[in-house]
N, C-alpha and C positions, 0 to 999 in steps of 0.2 A: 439541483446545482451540480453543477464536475469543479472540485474544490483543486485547486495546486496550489503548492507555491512556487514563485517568480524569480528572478537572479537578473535586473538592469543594472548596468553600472555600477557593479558590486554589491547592492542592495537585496537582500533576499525577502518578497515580503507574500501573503496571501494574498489571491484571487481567487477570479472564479473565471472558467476557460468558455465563452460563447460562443460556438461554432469558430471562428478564427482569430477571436477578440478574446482577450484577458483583461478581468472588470477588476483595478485594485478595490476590495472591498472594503479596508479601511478606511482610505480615502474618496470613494463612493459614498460610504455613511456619512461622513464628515461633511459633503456638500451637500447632501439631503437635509442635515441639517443646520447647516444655515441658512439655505433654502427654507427652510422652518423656523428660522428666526430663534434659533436657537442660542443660547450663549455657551459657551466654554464648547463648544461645538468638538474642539479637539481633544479633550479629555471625556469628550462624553462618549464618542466614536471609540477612542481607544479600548477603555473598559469596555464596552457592551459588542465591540467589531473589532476585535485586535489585529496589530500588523504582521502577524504570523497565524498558519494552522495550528499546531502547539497553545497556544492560548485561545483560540477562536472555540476548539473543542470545547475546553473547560467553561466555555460560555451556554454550553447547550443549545438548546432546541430554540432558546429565545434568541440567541446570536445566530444560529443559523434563519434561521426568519429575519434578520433585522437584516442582514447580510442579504438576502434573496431580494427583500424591498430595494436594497439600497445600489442592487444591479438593476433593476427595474428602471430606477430612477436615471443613473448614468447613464443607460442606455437613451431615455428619452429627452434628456440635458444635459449631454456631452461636454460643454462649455462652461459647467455648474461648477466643476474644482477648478481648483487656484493650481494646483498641479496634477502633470499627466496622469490622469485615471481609468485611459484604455490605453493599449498598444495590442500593437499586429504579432500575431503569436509568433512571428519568424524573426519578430526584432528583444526576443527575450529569450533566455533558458529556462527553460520548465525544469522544478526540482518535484520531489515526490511527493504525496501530498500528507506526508506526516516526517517531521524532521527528525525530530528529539524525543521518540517517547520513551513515556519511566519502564516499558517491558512491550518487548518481542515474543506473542508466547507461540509456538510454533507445534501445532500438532501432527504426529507421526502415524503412519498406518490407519490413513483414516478413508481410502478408496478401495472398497473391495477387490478391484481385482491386481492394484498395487499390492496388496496383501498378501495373494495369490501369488506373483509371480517372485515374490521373497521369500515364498516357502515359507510362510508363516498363517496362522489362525487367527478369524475376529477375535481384537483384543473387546474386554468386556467393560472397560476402562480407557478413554482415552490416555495415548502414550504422550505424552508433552516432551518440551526442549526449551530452549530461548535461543535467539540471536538477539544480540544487542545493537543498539543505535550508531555505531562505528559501521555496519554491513550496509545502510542503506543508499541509495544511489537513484537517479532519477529517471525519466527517462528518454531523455538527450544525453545522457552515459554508457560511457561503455564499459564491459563486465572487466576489471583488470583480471591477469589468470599471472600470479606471482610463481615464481620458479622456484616452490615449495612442494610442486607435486605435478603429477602427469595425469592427475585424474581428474578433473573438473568437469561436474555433469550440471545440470539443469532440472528443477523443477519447478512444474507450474502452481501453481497458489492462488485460490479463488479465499479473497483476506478480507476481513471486514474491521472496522474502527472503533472503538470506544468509544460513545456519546456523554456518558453520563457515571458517576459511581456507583458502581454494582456492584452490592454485597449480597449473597442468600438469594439471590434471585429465582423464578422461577421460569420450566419451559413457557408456561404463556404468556408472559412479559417477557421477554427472553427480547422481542428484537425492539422492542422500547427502550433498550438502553446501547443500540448501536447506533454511528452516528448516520455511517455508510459503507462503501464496499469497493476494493480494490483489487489492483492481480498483481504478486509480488512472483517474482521468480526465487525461489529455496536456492542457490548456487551453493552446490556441496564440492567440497574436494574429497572424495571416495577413501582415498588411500588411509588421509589426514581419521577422517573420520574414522573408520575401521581401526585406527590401532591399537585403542583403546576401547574399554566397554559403554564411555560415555561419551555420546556424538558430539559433542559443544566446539570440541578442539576444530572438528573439519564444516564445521558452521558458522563459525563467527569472524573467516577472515576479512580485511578490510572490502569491502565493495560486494558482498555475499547477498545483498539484497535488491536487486533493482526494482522500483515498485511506482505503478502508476497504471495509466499514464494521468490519472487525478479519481478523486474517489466522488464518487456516485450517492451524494445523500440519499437516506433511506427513506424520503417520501416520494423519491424517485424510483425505487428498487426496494418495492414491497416485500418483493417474498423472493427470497436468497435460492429456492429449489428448482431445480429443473431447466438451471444455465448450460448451455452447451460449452465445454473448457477442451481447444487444439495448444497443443503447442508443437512448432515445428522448428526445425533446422535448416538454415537455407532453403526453404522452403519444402523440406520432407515431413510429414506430418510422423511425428515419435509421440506422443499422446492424445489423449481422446479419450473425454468422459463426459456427464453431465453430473452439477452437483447433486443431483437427484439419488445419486450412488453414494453421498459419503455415508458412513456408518455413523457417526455424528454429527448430528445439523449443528447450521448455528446455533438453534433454540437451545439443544442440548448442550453445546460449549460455553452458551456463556452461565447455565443453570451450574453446569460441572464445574467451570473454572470461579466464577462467582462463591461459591461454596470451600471452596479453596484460598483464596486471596482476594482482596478489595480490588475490581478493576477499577481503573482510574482514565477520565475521557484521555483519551489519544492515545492508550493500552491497543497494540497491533497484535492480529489474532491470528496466523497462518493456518487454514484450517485444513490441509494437507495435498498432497500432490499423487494423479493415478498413474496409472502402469504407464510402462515406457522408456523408463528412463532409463539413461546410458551404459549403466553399470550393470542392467538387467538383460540387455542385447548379447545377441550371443553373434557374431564374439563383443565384448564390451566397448563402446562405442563412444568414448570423451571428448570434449569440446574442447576446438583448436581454435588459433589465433586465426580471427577473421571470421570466422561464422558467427552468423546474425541469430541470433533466438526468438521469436514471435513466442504473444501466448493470448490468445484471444476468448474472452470470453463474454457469452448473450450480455448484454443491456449493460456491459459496462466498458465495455474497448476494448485495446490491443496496447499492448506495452511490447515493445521490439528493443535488444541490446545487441551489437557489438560485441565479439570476446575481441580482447588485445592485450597481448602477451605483455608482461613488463619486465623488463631486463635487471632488475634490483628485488633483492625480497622486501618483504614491509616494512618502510621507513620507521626507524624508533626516535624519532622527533622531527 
């Protein structure tokens, strides 16, 4: 399945994206089952196919299966819910396909020759960060660039989801406890970042994360290595790698971070961004108001943003 979530009529709820069709999946289970003669039909959907990704995660591997049935279903009994349970993708906003999660953990220096062009040596140790749940943004948004800084670069992100709670995990369970996989753009402001020794400051401005364009369950996308990862500018190609380069796989992140802290389903992983980027061009090369950012990667899409400048700094209420 390609998981989003939706935004109709102020309503923000989970689907699933079918070629140009969005299946509400709560509402698909819920006529599957009264099609089945079910009772309390609507408490039974909710718990086991919740109305958000955020809770659909914590449901596991058995909501993602009930969920998949339950597109199946609406697809072939269109007329089975009581309310609208497809729409035409152009009559809805696509939001990202994880909204709220408890942790953004974002890994640094994880593409050899990003490494390289930072004048830096394989770390032997994953380097970690966070951004938190305020940066992310969907991908019908555009990247705001607050008049906090002149340096706003771009980074591509091949990110994968938290399916399950992982404690102590190991490399070969490692991708039994992901749900699926996404491409999140790292939006750094360079300057922000640099001033200090700890990057979090030029990380977590408002709208830092645009991330989609829906995530890719992983009985869809077996095996996370050897994706081919562009991301261009206006159509300039400024990276280019395959994840088959990072220095830590998935396997290995979630053994490492696992080991570490309890992941928890909808826990978002940024598992790093390679050479290219802005700040490494000579001469340095930052994103301006009105360039489009693509970043496309094998077997899971293309997330495209918008920069647009905003004439206020970050509202404080």
């Amino acid at each position: 399945m390609k998981l989003i979530n939706y935004t109709f009529n102020g309503t923000t709820r989970a689907a699933a994206l079918v070629e140009e069709q969005v299946i509400d999946l709560n509402l698909a289970y819920e006529a599957k089952l009264v099609a089945e003669g079910e009772y309390r039909a609507k408490e039974i959907a909710h718990a086991f196919v919740p109305a958000t990704t955020d809770e659909l995660y914590q449901g596991g591997q058995k909501s993602l299966q009930l969920a998949d049935e339950a597109v199946a279903f609406i697809l072939e009994n269109p007329q089975a819910s009581k309310q609208q349970a497809i729409f035409a993708r152009e009559d809805v906003k696509i939001e990202a396909p994880v909204l709220n999660p408890g942790k953004i953990i974002c890994v640094g220096h994880n593409y050899r020759e990003h490494i390289l062009e930072m004048g830096r040596e394989l770390p032997t140790h994953p380097v970690i960060f966070a951004k938190f749940a305020n940066t992310i943004l969907g991908p019908d948004d555009d990247i705001p660039f607050y008049p906090i800084s002149e340096q706003l670069d771009y980074e591509a992100e091949f990110t994968f989801v938290v399916g399950k709670q992982a404690r102590n995990v190991s490399e070969e369970d490692a991708l039994d406890y992901v749900a699926g996989y996404t491409i999140t753009n790292d939006v750094t402001y360079r300057d922000i970042q640099r001033r200090t020794l700890q990057w979090l400051q030029g990380k977590t401005v408002d709208g830092s994360a645009p991330m989609g364009p829906y995530l890719v369950t992983a009985d869809e996308l077996q095996d996370p290595s050897g994706l081919d990862v562009v991301l261009t500018v206006n159509g300039e190609v400024r990276q280019k790698t395959n994840t088959a380069n990072l220095v830590f796989s998935v396997q290995k992140l979630v053994a490492f971070l696992s080991n570490l802290m309890t992941l928890e389903p909808g826990d978002v992983v940024l598992t790093g961004t390679p050479g290219g980027v802005g700040v490494a061009m000579t001469p340095p090369t930052f994103l301006k108001d009105g360039d489009v950012v693509r970043i496309e990667i094998d077997k899971v899409g293309a997330l495209e943003n918008k920069v647009a400048t905003v004439k206020e700094a970050v509202p404080t209420a």
